[in-house]
C-alpha positions as CSV (number, residue, x, y, z in Angstrom):
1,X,85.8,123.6,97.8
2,X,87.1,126.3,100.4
3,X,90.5,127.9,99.7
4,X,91.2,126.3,103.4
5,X,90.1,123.2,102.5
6,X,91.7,123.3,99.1
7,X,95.2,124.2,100.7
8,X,95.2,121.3,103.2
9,X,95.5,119.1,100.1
10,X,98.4,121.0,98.8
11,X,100.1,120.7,102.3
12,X,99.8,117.2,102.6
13,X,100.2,116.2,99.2
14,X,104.3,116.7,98.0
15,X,102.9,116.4,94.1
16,X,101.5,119.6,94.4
17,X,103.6,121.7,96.0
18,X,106.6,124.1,93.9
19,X,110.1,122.6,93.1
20,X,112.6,124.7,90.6
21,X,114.4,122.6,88.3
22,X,117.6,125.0,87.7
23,X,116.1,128.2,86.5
24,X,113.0,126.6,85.7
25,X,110.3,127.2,88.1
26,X,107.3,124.6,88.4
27,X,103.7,125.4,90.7
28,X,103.7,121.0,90.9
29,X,105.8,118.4,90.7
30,X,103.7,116.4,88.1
31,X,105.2,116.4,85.2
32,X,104.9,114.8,81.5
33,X,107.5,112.7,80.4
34,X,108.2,113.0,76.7
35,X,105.9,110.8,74.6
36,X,106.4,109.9,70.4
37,X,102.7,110.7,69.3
38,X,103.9,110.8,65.7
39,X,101.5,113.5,64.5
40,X,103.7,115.5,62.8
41,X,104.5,115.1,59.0
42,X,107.2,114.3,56.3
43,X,108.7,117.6,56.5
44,X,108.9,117.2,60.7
45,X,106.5,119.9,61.4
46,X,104.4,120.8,63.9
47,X,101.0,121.5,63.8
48,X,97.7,123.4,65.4
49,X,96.9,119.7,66.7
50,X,99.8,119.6,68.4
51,X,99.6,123.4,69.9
52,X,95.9,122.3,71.5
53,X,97.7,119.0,72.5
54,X,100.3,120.2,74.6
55,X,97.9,123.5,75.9
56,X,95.7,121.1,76.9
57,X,98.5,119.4,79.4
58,X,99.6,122.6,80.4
59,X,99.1,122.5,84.6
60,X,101.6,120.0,84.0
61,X,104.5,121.1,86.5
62,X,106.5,120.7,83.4
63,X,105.7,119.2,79.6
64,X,108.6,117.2,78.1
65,X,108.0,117.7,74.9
66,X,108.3,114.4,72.5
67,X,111.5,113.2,71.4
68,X,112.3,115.8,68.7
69,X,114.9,114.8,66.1
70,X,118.6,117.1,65.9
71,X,119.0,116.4,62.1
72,X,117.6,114.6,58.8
73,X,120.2,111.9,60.0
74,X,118.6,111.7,63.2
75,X,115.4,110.8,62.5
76,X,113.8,107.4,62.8
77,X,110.2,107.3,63.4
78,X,107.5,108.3,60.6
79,X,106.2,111.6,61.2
80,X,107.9,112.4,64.7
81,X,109.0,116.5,64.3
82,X,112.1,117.8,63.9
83,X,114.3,121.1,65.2
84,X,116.9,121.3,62.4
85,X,115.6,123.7,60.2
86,X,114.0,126.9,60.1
87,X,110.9,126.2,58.9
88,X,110.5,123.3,61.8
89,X,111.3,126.0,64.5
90,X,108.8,128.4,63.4
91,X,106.5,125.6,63.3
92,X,107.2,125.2,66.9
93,X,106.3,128.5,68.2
94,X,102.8,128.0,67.7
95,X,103.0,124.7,70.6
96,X,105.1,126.8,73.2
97,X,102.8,130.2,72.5
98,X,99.7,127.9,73.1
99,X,101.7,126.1,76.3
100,X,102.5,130.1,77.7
101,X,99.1,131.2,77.2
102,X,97.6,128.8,79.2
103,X,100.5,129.7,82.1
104,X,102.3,126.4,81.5
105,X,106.5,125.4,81.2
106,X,107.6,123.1,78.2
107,X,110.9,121.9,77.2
108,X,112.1,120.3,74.0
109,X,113.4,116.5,74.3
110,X,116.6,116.7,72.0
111,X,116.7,113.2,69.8
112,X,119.1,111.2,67.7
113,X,118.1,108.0,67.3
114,X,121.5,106.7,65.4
115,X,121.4,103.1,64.9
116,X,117.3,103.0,65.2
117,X,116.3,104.1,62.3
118,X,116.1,103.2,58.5
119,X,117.3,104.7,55.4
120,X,114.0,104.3,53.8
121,X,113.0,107.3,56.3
122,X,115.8,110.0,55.3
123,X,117.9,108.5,52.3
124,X,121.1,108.1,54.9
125,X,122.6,104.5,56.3
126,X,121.8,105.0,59.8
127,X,124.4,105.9,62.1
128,X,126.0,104.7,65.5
129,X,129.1,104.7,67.7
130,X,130.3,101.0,65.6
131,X,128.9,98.8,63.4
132,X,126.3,97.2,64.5
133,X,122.5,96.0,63.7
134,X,119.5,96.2,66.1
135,X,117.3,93.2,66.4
136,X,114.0,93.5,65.7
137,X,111.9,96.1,62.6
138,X,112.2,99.7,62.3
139,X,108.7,101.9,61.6
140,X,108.4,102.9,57.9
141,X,106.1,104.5,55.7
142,X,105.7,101.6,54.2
143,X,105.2,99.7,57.1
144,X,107.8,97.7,59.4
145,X,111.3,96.7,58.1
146,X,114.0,95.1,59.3
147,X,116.6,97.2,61.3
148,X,119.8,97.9,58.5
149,X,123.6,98.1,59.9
150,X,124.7,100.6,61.4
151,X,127.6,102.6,60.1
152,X,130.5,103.7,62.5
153,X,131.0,107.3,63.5
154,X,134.5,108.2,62.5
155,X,136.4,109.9,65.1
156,X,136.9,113.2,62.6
157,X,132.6,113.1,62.4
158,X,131.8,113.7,66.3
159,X,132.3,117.2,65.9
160,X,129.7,117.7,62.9
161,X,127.4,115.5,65.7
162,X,127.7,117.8,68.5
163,X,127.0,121.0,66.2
164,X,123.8,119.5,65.6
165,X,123.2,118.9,68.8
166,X,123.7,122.4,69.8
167,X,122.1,124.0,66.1
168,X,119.2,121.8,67.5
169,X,119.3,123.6,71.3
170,X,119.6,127.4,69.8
171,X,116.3,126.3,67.4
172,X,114.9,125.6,70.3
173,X,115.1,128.4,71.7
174,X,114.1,130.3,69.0
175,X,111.1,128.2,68.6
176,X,109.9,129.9,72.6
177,X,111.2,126.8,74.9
178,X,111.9,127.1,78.3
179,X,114.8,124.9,78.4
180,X,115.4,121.4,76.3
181,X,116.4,117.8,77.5
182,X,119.1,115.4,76.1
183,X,118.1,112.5,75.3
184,X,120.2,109.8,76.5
185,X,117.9,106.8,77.4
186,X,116.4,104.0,75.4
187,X,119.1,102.6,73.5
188,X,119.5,105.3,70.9
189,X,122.7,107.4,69.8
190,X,124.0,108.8,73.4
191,X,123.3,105.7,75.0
192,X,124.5,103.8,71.9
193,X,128.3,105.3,73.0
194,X,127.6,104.7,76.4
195,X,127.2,100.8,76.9
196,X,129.9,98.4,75.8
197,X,127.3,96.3,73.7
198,X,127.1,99.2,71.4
199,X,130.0,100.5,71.9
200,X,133.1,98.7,69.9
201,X,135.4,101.6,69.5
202,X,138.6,101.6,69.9
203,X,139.4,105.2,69.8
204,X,139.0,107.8,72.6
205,X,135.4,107.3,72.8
206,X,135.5,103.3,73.4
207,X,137.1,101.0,75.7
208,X,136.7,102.4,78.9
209,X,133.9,103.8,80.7
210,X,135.4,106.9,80.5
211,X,136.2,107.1,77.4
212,X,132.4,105.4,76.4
213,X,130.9,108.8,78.3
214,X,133.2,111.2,76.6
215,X,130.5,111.3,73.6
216,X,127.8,112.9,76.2
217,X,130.1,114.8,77.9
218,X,131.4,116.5,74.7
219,X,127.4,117.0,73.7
220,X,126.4,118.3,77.2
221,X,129.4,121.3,77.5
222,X,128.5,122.2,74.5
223,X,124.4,122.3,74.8
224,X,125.0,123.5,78.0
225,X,127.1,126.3,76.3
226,X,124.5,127.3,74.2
227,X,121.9,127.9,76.7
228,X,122.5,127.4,79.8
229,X,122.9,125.0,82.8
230,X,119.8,126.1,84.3
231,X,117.8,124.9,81.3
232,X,119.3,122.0,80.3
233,X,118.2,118.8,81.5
234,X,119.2,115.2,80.7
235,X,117.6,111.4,81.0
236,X,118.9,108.0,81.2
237,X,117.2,104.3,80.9
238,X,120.5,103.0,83.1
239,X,118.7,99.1,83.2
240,X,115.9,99.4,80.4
241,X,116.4,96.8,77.9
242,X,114.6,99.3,74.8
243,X,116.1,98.9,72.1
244,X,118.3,96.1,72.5
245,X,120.5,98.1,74.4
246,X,122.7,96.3,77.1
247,X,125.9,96.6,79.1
248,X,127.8,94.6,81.3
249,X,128.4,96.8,84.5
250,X,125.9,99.2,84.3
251,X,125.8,100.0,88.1
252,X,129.4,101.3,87.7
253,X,129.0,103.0,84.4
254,X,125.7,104.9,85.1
255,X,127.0,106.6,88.8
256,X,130.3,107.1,86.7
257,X,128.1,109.3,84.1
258,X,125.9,110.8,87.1
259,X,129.2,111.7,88.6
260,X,130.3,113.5,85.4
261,X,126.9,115.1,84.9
262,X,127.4,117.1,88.3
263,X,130.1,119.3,86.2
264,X,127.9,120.6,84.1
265,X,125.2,121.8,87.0
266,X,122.3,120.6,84.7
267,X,118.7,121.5,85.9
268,X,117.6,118.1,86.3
269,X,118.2,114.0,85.6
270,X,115.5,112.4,84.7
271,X,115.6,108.4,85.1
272,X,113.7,105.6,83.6
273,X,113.0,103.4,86.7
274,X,113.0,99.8,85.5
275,X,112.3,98.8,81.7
276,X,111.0,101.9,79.4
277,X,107.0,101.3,79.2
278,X,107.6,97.9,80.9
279,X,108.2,96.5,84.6
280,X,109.8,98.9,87.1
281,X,111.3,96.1,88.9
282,X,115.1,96.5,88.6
283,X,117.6,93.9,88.2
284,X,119.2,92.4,91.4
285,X,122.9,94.4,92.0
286,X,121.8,98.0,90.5
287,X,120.7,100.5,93.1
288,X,118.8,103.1,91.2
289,X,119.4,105.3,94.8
290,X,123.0,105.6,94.1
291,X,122.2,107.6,91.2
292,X,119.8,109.8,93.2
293,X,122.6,110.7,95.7
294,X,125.1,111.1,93.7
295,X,123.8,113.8,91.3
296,X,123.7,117.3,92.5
297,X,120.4,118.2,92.1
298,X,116.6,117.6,91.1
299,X,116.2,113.7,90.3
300,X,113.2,113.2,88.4
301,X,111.8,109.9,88.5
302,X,109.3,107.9,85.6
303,X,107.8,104.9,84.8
304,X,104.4,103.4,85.5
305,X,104.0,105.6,88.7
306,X,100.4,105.7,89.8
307,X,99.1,108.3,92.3
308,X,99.8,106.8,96.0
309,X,103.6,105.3,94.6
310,X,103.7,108.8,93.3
311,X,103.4,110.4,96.8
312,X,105.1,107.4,98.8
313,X,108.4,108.6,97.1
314,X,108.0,111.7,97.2
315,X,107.5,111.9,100.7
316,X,110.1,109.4,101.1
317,X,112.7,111.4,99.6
318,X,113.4,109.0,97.0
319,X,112.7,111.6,94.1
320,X,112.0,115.6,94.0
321,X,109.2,114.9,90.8
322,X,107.7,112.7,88.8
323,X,107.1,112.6,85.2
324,X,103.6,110.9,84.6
325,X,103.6,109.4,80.5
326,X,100.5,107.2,79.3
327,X,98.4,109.1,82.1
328,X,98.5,112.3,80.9
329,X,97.7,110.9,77.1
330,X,94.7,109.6,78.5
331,X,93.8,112.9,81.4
332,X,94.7,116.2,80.0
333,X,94.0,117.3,83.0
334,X,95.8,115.3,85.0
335,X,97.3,117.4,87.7
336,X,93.3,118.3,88.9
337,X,92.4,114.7,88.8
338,X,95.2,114.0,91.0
339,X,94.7,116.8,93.1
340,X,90.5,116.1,93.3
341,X,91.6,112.3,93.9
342,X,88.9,112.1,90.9
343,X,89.1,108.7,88.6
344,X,92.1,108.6,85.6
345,X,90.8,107.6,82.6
346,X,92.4,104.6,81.0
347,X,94.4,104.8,77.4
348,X,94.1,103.5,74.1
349,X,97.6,102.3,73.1
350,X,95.9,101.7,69.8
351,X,95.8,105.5,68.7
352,X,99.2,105.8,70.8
353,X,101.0,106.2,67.2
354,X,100.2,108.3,64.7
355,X,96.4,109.3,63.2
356,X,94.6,112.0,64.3
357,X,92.5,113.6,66.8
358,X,91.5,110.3,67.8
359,X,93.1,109.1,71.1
360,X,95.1,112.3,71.2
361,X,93.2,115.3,71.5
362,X,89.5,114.0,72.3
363,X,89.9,112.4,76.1
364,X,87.7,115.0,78.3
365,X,88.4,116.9,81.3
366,X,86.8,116.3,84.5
367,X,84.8,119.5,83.3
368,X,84.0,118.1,80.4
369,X,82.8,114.9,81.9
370,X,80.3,116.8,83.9
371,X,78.7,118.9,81.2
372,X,78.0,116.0,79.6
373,X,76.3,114.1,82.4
């Protein structure tokens, strides 16, 4: 193809044209969202298959890194990695060096899953902001097991929380990341305080919305703190039903939160359009458009975008990127298929979760394709 030729399609295509998300500077505005792959180990380690993973996604605008847990506490899926200790960070420097080397950006996906986990996994009665129980089976090593209650946060404990939070950010920074993302979707710890179906308290950090987003507040100024605006990014699942997780205005508490965020001059939001890995059709009364005008800067949208929606919304206005998740397990080299308008290989959710090298590292390149043929 001609360099003329070649930037035409940049020109009229918005996914591949720059965007800086605070100080974070991206050549495309494909990105990949953060996905659990669970192929770390016991100790929360990462590993060489992980570092040729993520290299292998690197023209990705921006790699999300999977959801990475803050603390023993904090973890509750079977081999996802973890960022609390030293050993964990240094086992990260060998993903980010292999991510830089191949020119690409990543950022660590900060993770506490509090009442969605099990204490088969760590030896600790999960945590949450009250007492509850979560429908449904938690993933053990020894296979699925019913979800256990929850035990309430007490007020005197949030500080020991938000140290881990930031302990977790300046690991990550040591570990070679360019920035990290809270994680405040899907029903886990943040978004545990932030809906009133979780959210029981009667303290300062219950009852009103307010006082429900005071917990991610608190955690944001002081991540925030610790690195910097510019590299901290946040996102929400304001009408995804994962996790059980439910509230009763959520229109009003998730522009209240958006409103909030805007203090703290974060580098980007990052919404979950619809149900997390389910419909994108929102419920009638909740304008997910309100969200992307009130917040102050880059609104990164996800959730079963395909190419031409991709572009439509884009071009619309409706979101600065896009974060791209099962695609880009399925095309490591998703940013030229998109660009080449080139066939997307299809997925195997079967290999989604744990394993190996199967259905993580072995889908080919468009390259690859052709040296085969």
């Amino acid at each position: 193809m001609s360099a003329g030729r070649a930037n035409m399609r940049v020109m009229t295509n918005p996914l591949l044209t720059p965007l800086a998300l605070g100080d974070i500077a991206l050549p495309n505005r494909i990105l990949m969202a953060p996905l659990t792959r669970a192929r770390s180990n016991r100790e929360g380690l990462a590993n060489p298959l992980m570092a040729q993973y993520y290299a292998e996604r690197a023209s990705a605008g921006l790699i999300i890194s999977e959801a990475t847990a803050i603390s023993l506490e904090a973890r509750g899926w079977p081999n996802a990695p973890g960022i609390w200790n030293a050993e964990q960070t240094a086992s990260w420097q060998q993903v980010t060096q292999a991510v830089h080397a191949r020119g690409g950006r990543i950022v660590l996906q900060l993770w506490h899953m509090g009442r969605i986990s099990h204490s088969s996994l760590h030896g600790i009665q999960p945590v949450s902001a009250s007492a509850t129980t979560a429908p449904g089976e938690a993933h053990t090593y020894t296979g699925k097991q019913p979800y256990e209650q929850a035990r309430a946060l007490d007020t005197a404990e949030i500080p020991r929380l938000i140290a881990d939070y930031t302990a977790a950010a300046e690991n990550a920074k040591l570990a070679g990341f360019d920035g990290v993302q809270l994680h405040g979707a899907n029903g886990y710890l943040i978004d545990q305080f932030l809906r009133d179906a979780t959210n029981l308290r009667t303290d300062q950090y219950g009852g009103s919305i307010d006082n429900r987003t005071r917990f991610l507040r608190e955690v944001t100024s002081a991540v925030v703190e610790s690195w910097d605006s510019g590299h901290v990014g946040i996102r929400l699942s304001p009408v995804s039903p994962a996790n059980d997780i439910k509230d009763s205005a959520p229109q009003a508490l998730f522009t209240r939160v958006v409103e909030q965020l805007n203090d703290f001059g974060l580098a980007y939001l990052h919404v979950v359009e619809g149900a997390t890995i389910g419909p994108r059709e929102v419920p009638d009364g909740f304008d997910l458009q309100i969200l992307r005008h009130a917040f102050k800067g880059p609104y990164m949208a996800n959730n079963g975008y395909d190419a031409a929606l991709a572009r439509e919304t884009l071009a619309a206005g409706r979101a600065d990127a896009i974060a791209f998740g099962r695609l880009f397990i399925s095309n490591p080299d998703l940013v030229t298929r998109l660009r080449e308008g080139a066939a997307l290989a299809r997925w195997d959710k079967n290999t989604f979760y744990g394993g190996g090298a199967e259905g993580y590292t072995d889908y080919p390149t468009l390259e690859q394709e052709a040296r085969a043929a």
